[in-house]
KOLDRENRO-581124 format. One line per field, with one value per residue: residue number from 1; x, y, z of N, C-alpha, C, O, CB in turn. Coordinates in steps of 0.02 Angstrom, whole numbers. Glycine has a CB too. Layout:
BEGIN
num: NUM	...
nc1: X	...
nc2: Y	...
nc3: Z	...
cac1: X	...
cac2: Y	...
cac3: Z	...
cc1: X	...
cc2: Y	...
cc3: Z	...
oc1: X	...
oc2: Y	...
oc3: Z	...
cbc1: X	...
cbc2: Y	...
cbc3: Z	...
REM end
This chain:
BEGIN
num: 1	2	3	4	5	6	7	8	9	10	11	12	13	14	15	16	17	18	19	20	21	22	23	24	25	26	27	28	29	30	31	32	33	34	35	36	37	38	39	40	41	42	43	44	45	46	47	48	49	50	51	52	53	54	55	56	57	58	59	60	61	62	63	64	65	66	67	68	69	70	71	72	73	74	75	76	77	78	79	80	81	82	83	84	85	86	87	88	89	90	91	92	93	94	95	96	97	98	99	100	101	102	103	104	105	106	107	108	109	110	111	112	113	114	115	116	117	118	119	120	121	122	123	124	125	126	127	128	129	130	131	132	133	134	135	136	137	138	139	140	141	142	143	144	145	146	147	148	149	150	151	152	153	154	155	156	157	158	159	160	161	162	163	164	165	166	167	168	169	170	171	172	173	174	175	176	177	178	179	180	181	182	183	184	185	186	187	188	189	190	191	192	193	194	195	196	197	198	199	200	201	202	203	204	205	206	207	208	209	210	211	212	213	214	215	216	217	218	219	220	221	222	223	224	225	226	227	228	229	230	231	232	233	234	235	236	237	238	239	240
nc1: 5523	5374	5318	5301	5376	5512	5492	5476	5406	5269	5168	4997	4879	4713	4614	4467	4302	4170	4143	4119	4039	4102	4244	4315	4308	4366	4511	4533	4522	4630	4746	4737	4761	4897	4963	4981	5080	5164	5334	5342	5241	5132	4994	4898	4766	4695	4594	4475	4429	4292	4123	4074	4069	4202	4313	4347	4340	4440	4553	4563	4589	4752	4907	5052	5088	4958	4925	4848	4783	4715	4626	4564	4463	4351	4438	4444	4461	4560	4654	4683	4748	4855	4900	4919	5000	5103	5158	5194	5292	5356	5412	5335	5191	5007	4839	4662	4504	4402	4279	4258	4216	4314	4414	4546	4623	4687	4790	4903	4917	4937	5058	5166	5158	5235	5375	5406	5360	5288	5340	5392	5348	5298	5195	5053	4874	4694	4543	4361	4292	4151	4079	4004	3903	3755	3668	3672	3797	3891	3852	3903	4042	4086	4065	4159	4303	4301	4319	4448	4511	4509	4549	4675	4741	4749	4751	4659	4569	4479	4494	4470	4481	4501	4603	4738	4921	5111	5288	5368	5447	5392	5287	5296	5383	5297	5196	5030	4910	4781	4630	4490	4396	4458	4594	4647	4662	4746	4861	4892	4887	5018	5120	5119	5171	5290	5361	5339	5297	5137	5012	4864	4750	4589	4513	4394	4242	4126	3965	3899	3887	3872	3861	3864	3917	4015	4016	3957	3839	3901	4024	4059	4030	4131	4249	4270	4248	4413	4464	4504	4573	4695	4701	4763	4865	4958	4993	5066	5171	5252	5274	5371
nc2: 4647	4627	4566	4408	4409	4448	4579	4754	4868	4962	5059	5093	5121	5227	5264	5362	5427	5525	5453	5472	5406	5298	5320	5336	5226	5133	5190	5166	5047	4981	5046	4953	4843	4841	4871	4774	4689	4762	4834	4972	5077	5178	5250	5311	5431	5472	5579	5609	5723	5730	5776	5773	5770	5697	5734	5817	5729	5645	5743	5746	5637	5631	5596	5570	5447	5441	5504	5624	5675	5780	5796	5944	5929	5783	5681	5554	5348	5293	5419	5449	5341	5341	5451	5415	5315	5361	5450	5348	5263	5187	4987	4893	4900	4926	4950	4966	4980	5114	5080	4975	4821	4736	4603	4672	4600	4496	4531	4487	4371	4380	4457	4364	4291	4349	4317	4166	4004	3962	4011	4127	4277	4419	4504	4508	4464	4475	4369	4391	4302	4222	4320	4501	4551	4664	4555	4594	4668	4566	4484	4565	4587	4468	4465	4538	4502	4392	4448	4533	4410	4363	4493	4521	4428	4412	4304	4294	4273	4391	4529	4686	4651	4752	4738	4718	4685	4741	4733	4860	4925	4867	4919	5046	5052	5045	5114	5222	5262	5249	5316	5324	5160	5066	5044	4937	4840	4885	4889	4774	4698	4757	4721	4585	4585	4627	4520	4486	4387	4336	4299	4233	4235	4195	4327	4389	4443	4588	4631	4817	4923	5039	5208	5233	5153	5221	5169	5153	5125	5211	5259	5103	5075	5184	5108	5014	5074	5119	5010	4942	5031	4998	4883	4933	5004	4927	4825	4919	4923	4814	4777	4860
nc3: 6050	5947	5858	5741	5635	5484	5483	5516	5517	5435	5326	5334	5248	5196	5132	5092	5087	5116	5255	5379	5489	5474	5496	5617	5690	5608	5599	5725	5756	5670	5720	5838	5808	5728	5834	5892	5809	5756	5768	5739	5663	5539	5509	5361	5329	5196	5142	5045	4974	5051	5080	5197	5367	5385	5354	5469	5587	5555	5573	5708	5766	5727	5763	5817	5749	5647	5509	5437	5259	5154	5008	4937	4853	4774	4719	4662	4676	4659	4648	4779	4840	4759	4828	4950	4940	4906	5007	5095	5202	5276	5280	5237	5147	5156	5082	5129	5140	5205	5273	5363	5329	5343	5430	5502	5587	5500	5436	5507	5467	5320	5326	5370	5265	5201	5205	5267	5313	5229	5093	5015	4976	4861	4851	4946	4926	4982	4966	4942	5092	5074	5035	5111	4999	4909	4811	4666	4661	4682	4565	4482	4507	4469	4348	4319	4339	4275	4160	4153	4172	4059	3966	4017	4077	4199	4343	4435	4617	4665	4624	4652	4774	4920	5014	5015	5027	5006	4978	5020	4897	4805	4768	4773	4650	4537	4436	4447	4343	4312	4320	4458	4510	4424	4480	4558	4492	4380	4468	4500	4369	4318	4407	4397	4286	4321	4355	4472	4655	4701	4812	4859	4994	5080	5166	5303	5268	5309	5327	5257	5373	5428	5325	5152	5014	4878	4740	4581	4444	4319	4384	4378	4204	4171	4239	4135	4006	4039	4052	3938	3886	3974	3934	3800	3823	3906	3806	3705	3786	3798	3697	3668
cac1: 5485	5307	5335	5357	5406	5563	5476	5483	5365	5217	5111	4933	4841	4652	4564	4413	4256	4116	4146	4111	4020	4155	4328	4342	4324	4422	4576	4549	4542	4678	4794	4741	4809	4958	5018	5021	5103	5236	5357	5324	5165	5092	4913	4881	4723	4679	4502	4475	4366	4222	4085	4050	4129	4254	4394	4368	4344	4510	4599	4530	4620	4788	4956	5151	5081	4909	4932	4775	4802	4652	4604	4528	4390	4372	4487	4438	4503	4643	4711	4683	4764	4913	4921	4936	5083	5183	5197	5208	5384	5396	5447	5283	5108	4946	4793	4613	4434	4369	4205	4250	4208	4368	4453	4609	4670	4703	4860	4965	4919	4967	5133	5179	5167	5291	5427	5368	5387	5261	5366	5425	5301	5307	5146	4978	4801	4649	4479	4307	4260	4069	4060	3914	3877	3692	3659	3691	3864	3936	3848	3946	4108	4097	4078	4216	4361	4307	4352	4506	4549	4497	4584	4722	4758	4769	4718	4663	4485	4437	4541	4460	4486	4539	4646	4818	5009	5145	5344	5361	5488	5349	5209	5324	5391	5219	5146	4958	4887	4736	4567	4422	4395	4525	4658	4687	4674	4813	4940	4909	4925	5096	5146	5139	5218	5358	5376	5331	5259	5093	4973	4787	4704	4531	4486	4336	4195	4080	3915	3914	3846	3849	3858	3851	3952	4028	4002	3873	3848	3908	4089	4069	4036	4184	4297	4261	4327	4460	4495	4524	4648	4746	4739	4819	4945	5006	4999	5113	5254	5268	5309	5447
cac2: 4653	4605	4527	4341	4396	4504	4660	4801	4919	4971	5101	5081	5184	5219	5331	5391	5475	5533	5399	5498	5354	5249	5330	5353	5148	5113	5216	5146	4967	4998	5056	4893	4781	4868	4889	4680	4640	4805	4903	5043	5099	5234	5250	5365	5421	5505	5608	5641	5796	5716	5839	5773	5769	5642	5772	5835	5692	5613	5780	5755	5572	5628	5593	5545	5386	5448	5558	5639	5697	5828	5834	5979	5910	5732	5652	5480	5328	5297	5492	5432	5281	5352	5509	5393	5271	5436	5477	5289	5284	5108	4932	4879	4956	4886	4983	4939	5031	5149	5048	4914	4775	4673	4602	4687	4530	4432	4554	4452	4308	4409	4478	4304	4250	4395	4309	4144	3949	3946	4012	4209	4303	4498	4536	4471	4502	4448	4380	4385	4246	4228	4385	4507	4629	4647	4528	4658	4693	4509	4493	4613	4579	4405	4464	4584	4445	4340	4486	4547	4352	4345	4544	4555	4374	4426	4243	4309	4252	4446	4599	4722	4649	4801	4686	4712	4703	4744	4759	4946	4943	4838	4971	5114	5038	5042	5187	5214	5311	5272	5345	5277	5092	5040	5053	4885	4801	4926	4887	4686	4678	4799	4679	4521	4607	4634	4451	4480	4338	4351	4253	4240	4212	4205	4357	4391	4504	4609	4680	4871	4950	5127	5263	5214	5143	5278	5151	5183	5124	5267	5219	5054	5096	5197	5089	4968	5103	5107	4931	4943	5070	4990	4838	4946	5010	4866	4800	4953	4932	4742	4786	4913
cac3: 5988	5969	5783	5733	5569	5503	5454	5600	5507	5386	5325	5332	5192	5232	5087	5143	5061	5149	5283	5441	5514	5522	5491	5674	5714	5573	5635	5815	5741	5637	5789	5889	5750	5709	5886	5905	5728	5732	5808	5705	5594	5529	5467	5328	5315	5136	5143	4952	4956	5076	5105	5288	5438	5365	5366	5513	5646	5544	5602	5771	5792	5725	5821	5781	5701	5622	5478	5391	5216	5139	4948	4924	4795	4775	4628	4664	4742	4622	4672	4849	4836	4744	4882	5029	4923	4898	5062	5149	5217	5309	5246	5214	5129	5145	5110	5153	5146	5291	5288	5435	5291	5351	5488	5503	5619	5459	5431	5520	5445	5261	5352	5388	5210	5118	5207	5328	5314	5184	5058	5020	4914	4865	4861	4979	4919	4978	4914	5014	5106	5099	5022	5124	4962	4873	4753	4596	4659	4678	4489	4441	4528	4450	4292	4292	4385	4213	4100	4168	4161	3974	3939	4038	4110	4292	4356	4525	4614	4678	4600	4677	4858	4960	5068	4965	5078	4971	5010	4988	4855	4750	4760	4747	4589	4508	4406	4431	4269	4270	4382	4482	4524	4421	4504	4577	4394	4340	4511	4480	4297	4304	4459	4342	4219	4339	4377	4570	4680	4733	4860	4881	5062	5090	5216	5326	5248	5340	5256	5264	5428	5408	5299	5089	4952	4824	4702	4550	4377	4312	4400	4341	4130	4163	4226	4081	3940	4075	4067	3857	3889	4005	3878	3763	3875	3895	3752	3700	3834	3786	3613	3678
cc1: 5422	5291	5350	5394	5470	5529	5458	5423	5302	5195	5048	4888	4749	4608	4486	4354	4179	4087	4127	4073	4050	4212	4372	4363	4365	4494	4587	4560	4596	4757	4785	4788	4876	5010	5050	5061	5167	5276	5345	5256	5177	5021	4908	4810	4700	4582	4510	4413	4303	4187	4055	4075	4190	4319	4415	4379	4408	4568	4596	4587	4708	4851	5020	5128	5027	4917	4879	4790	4731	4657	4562	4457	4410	4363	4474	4482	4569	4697	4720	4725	4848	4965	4968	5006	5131	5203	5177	5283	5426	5395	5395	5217	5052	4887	4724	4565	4437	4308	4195	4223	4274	4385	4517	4668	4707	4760	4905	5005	4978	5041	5166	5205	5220	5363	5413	5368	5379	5281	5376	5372	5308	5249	5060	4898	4736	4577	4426	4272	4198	4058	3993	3908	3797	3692	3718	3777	3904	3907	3901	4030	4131	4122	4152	4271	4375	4349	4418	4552	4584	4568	4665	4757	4794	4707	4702	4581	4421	4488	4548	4458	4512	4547	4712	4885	5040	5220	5341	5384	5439	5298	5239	5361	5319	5171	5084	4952	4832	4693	4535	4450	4449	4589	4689	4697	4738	4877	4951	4931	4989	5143	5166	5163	5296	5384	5368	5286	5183	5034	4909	4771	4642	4523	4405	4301	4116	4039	3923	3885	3820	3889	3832	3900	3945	4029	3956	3889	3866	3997	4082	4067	4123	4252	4293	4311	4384	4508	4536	4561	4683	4770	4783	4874	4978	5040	5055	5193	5275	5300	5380	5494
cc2: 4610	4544	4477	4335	4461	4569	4694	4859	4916	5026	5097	5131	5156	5273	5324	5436	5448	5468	5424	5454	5296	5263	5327	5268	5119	5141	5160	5055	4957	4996	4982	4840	4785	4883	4791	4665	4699	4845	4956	5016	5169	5232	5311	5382	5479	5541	5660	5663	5777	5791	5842	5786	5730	5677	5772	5793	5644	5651	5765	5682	5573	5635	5573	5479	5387	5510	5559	5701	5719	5806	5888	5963	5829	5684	5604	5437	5304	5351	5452	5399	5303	5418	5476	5330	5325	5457	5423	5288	5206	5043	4900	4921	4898	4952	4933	4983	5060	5118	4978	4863	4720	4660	4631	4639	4492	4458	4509	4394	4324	4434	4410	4252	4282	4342	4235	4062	3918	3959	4116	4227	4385	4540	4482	4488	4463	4436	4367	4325	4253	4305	4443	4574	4598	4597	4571	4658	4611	4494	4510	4611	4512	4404	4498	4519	4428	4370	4501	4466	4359	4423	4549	4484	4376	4358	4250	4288	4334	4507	4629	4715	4681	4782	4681	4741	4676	4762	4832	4971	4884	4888	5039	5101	5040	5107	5186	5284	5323	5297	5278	5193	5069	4995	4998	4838	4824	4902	4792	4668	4708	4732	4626	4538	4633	4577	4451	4423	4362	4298	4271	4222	4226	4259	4371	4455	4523	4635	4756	4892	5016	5155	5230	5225	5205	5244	5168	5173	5153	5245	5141	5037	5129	5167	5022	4993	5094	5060	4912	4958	5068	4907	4868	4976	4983	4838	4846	4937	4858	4745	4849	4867
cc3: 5991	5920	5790	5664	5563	5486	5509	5568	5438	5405	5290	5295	5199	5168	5098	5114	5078	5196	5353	5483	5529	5510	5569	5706	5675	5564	5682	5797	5724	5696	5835	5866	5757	5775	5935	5871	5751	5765	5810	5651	5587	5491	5434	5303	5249	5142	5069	4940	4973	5090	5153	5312	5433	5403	5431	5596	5622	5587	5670	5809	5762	5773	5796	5724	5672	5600	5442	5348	5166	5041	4938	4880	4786	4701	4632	4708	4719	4659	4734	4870	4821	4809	4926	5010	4911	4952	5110	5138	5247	5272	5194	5202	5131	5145	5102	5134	5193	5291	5355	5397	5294	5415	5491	5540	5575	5443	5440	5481	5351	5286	5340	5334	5152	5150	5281	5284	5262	5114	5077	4943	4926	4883	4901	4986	4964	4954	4969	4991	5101	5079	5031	5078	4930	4813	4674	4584	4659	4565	4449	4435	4490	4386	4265	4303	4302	4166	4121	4149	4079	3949	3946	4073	4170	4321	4442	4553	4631	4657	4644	4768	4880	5024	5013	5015	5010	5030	4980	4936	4768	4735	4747	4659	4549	4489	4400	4396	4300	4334	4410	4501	4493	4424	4521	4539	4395	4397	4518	4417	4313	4372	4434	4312	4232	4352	4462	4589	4718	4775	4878	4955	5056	5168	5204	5294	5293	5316	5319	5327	5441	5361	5221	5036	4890	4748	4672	4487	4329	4322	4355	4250	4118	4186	4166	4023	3978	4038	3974	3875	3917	3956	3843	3775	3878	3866	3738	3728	3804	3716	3602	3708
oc1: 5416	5261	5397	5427	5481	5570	5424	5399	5299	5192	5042	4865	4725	4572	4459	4366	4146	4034	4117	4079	4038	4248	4433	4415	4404	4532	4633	4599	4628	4802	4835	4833	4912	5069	5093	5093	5221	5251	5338	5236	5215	5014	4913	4791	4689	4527	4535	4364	4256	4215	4017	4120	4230	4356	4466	4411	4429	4612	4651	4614	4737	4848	5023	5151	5018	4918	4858	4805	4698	4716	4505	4405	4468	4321	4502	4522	4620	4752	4773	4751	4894	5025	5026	5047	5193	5259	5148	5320	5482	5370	5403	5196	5057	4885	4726	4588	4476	4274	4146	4185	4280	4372	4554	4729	4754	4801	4944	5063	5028	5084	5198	5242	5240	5405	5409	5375	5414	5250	5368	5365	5320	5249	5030	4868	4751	4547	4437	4245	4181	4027	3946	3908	3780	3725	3775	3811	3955	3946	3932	4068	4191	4168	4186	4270	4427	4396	4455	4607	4640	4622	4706	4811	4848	4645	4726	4536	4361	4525	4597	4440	4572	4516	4723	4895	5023	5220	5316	5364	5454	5272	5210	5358	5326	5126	5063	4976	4817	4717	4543	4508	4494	4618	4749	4739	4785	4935	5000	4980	5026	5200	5225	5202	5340	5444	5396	5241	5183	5022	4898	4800	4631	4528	4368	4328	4068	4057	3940	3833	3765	3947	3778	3922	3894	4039	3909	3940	3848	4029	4106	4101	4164	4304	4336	4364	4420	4562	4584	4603	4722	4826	4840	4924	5036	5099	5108	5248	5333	5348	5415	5551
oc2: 4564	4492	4464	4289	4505	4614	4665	4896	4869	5049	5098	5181	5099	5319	5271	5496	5397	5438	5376	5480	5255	5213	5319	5252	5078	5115	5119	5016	4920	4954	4962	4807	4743	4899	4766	4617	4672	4894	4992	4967	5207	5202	5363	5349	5536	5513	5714	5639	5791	5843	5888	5824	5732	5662	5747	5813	5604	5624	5778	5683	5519	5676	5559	5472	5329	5561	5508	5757	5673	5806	5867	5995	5810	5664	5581	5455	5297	5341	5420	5418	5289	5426	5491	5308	5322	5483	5439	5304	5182	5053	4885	4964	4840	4994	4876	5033	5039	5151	4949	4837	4673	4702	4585	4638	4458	4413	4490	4377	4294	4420	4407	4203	4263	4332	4254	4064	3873	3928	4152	4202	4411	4592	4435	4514	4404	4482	4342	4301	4305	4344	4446	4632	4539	4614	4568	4652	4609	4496	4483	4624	4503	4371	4489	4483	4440	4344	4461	4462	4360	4409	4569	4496	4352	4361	4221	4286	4339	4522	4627	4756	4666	4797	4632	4798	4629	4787	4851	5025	4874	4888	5082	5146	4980	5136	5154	5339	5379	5299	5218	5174	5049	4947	4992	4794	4786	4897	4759	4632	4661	4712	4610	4494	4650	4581	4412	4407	4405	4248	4322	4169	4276	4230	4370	4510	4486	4674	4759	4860	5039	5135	5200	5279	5228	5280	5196	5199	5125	5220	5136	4990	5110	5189	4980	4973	5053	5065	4877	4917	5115	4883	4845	4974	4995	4822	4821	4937	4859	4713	4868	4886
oc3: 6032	5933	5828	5640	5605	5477	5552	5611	5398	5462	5229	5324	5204	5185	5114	5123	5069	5186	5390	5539	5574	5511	5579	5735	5700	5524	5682	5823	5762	5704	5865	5893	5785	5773	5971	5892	5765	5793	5859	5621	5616	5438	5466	5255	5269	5145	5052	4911	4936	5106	5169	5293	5480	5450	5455	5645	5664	5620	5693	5864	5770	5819	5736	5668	5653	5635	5414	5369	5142	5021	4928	4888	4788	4660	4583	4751	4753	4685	4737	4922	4860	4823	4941	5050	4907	4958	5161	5091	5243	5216	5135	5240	5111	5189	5077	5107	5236	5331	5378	5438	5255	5458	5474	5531	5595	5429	5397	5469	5331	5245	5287	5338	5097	5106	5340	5223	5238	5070	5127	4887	4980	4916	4876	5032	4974	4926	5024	4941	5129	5116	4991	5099	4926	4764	4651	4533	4624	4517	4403	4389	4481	4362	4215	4253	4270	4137	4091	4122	4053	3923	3905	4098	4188	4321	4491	4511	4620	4704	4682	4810	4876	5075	4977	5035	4973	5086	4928	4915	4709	4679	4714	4617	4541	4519	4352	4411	4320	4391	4399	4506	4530	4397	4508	4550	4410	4377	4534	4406	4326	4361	4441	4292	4194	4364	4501	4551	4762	4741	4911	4965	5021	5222	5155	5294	5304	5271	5378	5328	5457	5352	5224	5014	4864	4699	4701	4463	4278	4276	4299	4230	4077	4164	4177	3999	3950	4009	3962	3892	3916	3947	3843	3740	3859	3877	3757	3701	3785	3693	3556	3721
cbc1: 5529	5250	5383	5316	5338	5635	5412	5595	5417	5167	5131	4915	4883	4657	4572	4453	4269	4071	4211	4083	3985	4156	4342	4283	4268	4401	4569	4452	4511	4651	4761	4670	4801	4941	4962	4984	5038	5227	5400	5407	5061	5133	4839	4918	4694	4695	4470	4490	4353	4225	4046	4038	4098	4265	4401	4335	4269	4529	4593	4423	4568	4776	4934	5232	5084	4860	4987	4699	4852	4672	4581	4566	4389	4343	4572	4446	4469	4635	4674	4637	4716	4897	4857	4846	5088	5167	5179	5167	5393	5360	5475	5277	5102	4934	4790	4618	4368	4351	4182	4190	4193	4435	4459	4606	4626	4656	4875	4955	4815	4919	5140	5124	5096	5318	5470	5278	5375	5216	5333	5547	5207	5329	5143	4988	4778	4656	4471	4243	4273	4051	4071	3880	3948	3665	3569	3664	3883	3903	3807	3930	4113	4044	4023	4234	4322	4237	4315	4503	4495	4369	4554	4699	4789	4737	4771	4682	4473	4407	4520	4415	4508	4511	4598	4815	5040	5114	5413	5387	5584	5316	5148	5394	5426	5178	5157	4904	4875	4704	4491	4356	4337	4532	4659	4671	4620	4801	4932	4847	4889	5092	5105	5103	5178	5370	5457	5287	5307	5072	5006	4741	4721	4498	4527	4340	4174	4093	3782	3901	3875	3854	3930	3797	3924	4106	4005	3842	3821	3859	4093	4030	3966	4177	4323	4180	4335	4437	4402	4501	4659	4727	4700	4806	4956	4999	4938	5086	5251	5200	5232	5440
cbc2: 4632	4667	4546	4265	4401	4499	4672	4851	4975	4921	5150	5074	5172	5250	5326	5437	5485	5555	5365	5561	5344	5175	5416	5405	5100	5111	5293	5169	4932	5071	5135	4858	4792	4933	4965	4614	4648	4846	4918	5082	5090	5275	5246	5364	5414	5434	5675	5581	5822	5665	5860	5731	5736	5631	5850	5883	5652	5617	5846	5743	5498	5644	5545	5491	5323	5432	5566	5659	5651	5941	5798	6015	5965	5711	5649	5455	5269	5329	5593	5405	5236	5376	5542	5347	5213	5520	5557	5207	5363	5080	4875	4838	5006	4820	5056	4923	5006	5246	5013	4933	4807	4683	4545	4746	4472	4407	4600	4429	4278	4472	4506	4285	4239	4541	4389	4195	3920	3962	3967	4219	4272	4525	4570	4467	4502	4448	4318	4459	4222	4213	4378	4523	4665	4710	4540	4762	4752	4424	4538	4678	4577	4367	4488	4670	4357	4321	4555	4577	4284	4367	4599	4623	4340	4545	4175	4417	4176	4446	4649	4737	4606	4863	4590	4780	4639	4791	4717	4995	4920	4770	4978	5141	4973	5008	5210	5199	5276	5215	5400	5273	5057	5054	5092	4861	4841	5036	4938	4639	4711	4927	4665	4484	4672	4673	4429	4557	4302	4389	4245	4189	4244	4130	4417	4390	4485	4636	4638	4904	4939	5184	5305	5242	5074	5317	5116	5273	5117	5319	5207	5024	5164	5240	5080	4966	5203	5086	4855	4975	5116	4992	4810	4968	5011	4835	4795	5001	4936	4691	4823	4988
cbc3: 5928	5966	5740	5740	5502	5462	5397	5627	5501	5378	5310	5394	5076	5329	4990	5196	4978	5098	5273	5438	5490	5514	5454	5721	5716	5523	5675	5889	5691	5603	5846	5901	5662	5669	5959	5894	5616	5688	5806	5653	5623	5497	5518	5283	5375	5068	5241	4884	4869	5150	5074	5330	5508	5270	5347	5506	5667	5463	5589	5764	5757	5693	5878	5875	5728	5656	5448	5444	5195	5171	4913	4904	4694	4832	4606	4600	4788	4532	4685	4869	4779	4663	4928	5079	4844	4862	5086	5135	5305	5379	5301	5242	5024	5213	5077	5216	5150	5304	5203	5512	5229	5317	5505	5529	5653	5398	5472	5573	5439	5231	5441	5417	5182	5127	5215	5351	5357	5197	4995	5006	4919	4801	4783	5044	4829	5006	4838	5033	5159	5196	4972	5227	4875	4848	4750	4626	4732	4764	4474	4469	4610	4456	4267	4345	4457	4176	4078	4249	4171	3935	3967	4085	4072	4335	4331	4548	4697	4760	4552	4640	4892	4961	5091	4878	5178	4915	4995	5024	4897	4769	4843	4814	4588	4563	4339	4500	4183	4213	4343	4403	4505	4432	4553	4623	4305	4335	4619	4484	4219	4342	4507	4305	4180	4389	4349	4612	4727	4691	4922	4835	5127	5090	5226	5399	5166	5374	5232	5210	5477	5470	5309	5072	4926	4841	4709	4563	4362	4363	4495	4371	4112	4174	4291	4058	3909	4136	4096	3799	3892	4095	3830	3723	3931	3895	3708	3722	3951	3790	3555	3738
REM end
């Protein structure tokens, strides 16, 4: 076994829109990682209704352990997100971006910590080190962290860090409602609200290299109403 920890497997969720510039290095990275840390993987790669080549150079790299899953039109990265946790099958889930904006090395380090000397935690997020986004967008990211603090009291330093390992039976427990950006508000608040352990690390951030963020003010207004209506969601179940 290659592992210093007990977990023999994971599936690696990859959603994917209009990434054709780097879905192919972020597979092949993906596979390098995953064949030091696990016995078993699988990489799922979600392509939610790109209108490039996305789809088709995903199909191109599939094999027993690289599965590539089509939307016909693209539902966002919530759908995406929820596609590729419906059909992960091994012990552990982690998904990530297709943009090559992380190290995927730091896995281990997050493996290491669900069950490892440092204590036993359920869930392992991370927040970006040195964060390389435009101006505008750390602004923005700053401001949101605060609110979610203030709305929803998810005391975390980056939400939206798409660097999240979960045990599988934590993320499959977990109903995602809502759309868009979202999404990783809605699977942390419901996570605290299950009493699950969770652990911050600082991972490595890379600024973008090719292709372009599906982000757009537009997404961001809307996940705001969002963000109400998962207050009052909440709020609801708590009073049941």
């Amino acid at each position: 076994m290659k592992k210093e920890n007990k977990f023999k497997s994971i599936s690696l969720i990859l959603p994917a829109y209009n990434e054709e510039e780097n879905i192919k290095e972020a597979v092949e990275n993906a596979t390098k990682v995953l064949e030091k840390i696990f016995d078993e993987y699988e990489i799922i790669v979600v392509d939610d209704g790109s209108n490039d080549k996305t789809g088709e150079i995903a199909d191109s790299l599939k094999s027993e352990k690289i599965k590539v899953i089509h939307h016909e039109i693209n539902r966002g990265y919530a759908s995406a997100l929820r596609t590729g946790i419906k059909n992960a099958t091994k012990e552990l889930v982690f998904y990530t971006d297709a943009d090559n904006q992380f190290d995927l090395n730091e896995l281990r380090k997050a493996v290491n910590l669900l069950d490892g000397d440092k204590g036993k935690f359920d869930v392992v997020i991370g927040y970006r080190k040195d964060r390389r986004d435009r101006l505008h967008r750390l602004i923005i990211s700053k401001g949101y962290n605060l609110l979610i603090r203030f709305l929803l009291g998810i005391r975390v330093k980056d939400a939206d860090c798409s660097f999240k390992l979960f045990k599988r039976d934590v993320i499959k427990g977990i109903e995602i409602k809502h759309e868009g950006w979202l999404v990783d508000t809605e699977i942390l608040a419901k996570i605290i609200r299950k009493g699950y352990k969770i652990k911050e690390i600082p991972v490595k951030h890379y600024p973008r290299k090719k292709g372009k963020s599906s982000v757009k003010i537009t997404s961001i207004l809307k996940t705001f109403f969002e963000l109400i209506k998962l207050k009052i969601e909440l709020s609801l179940l708590q009073k049941e």
